[in-house]
C-alpha positions in Angstrom: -27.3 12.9 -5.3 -24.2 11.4 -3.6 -24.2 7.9 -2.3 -24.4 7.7 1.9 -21.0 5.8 1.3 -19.5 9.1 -0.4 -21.0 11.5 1.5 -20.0 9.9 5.1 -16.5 10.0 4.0 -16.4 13.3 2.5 -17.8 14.8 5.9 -14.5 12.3 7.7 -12.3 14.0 5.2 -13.5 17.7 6.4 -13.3 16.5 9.6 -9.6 15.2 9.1 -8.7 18.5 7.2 -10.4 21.0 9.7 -8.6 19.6 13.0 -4.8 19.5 11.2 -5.5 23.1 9.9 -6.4 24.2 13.5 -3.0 22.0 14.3 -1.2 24.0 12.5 -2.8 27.4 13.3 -2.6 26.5 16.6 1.0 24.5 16.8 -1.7 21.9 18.9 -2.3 18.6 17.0 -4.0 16.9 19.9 -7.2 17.2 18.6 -6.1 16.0 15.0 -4.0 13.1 17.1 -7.0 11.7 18.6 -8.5 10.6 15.3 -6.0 7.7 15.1 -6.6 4.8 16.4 -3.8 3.4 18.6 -2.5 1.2 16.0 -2.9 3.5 13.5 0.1 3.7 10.9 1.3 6.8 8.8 3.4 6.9 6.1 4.7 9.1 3.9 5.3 8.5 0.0 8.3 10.6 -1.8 10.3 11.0 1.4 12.8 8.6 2.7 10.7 8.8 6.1 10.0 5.0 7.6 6.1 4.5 8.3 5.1 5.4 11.6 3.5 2.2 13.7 0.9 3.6 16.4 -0.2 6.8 18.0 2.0 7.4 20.3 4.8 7.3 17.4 2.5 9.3 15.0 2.5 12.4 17.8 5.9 12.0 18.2 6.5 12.9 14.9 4.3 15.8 14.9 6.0 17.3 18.4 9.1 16.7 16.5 8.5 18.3 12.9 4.7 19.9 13.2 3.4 20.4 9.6 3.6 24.7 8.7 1.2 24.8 6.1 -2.7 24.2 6.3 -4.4 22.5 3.4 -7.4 22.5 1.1 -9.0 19.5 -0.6 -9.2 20.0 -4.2 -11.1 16.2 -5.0 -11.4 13.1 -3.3 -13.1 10.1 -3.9 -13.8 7.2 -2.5 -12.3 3.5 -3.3 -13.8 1.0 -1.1 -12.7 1.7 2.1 -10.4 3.7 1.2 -10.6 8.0 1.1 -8.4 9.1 -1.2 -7.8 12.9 -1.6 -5.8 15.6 -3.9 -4.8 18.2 -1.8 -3.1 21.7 -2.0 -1.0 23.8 0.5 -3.3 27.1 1.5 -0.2 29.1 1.7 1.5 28.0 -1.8 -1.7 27.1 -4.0 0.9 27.0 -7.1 2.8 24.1 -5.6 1.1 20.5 -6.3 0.6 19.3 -2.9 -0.1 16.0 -2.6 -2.3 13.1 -1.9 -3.9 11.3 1.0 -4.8 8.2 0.7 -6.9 7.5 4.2 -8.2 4.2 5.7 -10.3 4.3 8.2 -12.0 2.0 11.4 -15.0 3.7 12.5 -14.3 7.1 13.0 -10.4 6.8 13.7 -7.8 6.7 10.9 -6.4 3.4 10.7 -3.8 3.9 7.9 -2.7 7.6 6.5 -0.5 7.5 3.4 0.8 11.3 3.0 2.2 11.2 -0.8 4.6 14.0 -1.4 5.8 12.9 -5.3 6.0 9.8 -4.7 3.8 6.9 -7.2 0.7 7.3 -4.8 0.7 11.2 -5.4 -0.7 10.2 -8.7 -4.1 9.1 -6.7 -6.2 11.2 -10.0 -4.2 10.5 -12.8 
């Protein structure tokens, strides 16, 4: 049986995952948007991309260069407060994906690290 702890994140995670892959089905990330808080950052490990500070910044960025790919987790665990997460692209499952590595305040995201081959993709090994 899985600790409430482990469990209440791992429903977040789906959460997370199920409203960016209707994001990108849709080409509407409002709904995924919403679950950052409004001082939420993002930032993305492997790519020379600065971290995003805030919502309104975070959209931006996703009006700008939406994601094209949906995901599927393939583990997570959790590390104190933080969600961490392997994850595969649904249309490529051959490529390695990445790693989230999520933070969260109540039920917004709070921090979002996106590791694309970067030392934080290496969240399992």
């Amino acid at each position: 049986m899985r600790e409430p702890a482990t469990e209440a994140a791992g429903t977040f995670l789906e959460h997370v995952v199920t409203l960016f892959n209707g994001g990108v089905r849709s080409g509407d990330f409002s709904h995924y948007l919403e679950l950052f808080a409004d001082d939420a950052v993002l930032e993305f490990d492997g790519i020379p991309d600065p971290p995003l500070a805030g919502r309104d910044a975070i959209a931006q960025r996703y009006r700008d260069n939406p994601p094209d790919d949906q995901i599927r987790i393939k583990r997570s665990k959790l590390e104190g407060a933080r969600i961490v997460a392997e994850f595969q692209w649904r249309d490529i499952p051959e490529a390695s994906g990445g790693c989230f590595i999520l933070e969260r305040r109540g039920e917004k995201i709070a921090h979002l690290t996106i590791a694309f081959g970067g030392p934080a993709t290496r969240c399992f090994r």
